[in-house]
C-alpha positions as CSV (number, residue, x, y, z in Angstrom):
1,X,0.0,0.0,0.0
2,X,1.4,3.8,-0.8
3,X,1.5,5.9,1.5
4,X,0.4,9.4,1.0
5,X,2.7,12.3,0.9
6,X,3.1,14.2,3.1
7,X,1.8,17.4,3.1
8,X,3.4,21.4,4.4
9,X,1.2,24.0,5.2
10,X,3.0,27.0,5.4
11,X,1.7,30.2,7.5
12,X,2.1,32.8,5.6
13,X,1.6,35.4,8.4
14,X,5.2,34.6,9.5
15,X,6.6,36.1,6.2
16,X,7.8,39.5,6.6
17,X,7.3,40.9,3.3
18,X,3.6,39.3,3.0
19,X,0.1,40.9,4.1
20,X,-3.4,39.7,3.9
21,X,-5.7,42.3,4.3
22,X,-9.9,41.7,3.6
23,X,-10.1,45.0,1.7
24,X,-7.2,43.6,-0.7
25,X,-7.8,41.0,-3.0
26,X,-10.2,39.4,-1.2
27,X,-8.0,38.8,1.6
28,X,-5.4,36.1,-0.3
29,X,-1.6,36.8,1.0
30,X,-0.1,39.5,-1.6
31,X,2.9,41.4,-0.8
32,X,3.3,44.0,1.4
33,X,2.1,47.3,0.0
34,X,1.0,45.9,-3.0
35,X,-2.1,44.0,-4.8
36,X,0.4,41.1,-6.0
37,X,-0.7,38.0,-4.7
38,X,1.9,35.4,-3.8
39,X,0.4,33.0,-6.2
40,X,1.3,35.3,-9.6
41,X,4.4,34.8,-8.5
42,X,4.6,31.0,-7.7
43,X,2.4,30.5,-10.9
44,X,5.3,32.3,-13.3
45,X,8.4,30.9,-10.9
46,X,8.8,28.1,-13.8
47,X,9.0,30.1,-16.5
48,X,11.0,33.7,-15.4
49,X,13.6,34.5,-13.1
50,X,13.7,36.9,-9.8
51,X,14.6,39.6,-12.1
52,X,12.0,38.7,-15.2
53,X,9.1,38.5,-12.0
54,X,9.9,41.7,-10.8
55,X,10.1,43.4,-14.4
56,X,6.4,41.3,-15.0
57,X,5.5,42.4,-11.2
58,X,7.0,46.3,-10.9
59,X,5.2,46.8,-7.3
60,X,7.1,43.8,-5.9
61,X,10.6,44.1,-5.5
62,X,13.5,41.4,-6.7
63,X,14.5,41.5,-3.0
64,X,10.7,40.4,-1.7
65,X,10.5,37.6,-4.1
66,X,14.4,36.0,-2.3
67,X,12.5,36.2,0.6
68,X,9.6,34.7,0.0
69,X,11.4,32.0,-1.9
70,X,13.8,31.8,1.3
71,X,10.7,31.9,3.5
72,X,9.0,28.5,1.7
73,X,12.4,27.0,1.4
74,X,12.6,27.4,5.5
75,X,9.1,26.3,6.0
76,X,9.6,22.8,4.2
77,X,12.6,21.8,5.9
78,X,12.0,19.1,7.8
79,X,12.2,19.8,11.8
80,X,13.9,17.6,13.9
């Protein structure tokens, strides 16, 4: 029998350059001072780089996008 994955939920709240705000986008996570929501970027991730997402994405700066990937990276890691 397989066993299922397993499966990370990451809180976003403990991201330093993320906001969720009910008057914004419906409340989904976007980046700090901005409408972006942290899913246009994980959507295009496969297909630009930092610098292409924050050309695509002008609010959001190169900088915020390292640390949301660093952020996710650190969430994943298994804890001992």
């Amino acid at each position: 029998m397989a066993m299922a994955p397993s499966q990370t939920v990451i809180d976003w709240s403990h991201c330093s350059v993320l906001e969720s705000n009910p008057d914004t986008q419906g409340g989904a996570w976007v980046f700090r001072g901005t409408r972006v929501p942290v899913t246009a970027i994980l959507n295009n991730l496969g297909e630009l780089s930092v610098p292409e997402l924050a050309e695509e994405f002008p609010t959001v700066r190169p900088e915020q996008i390292t640390l949301l990937l660093d952020f996710i990276a650190r969430s994943v890691e298994p804890h001992p």
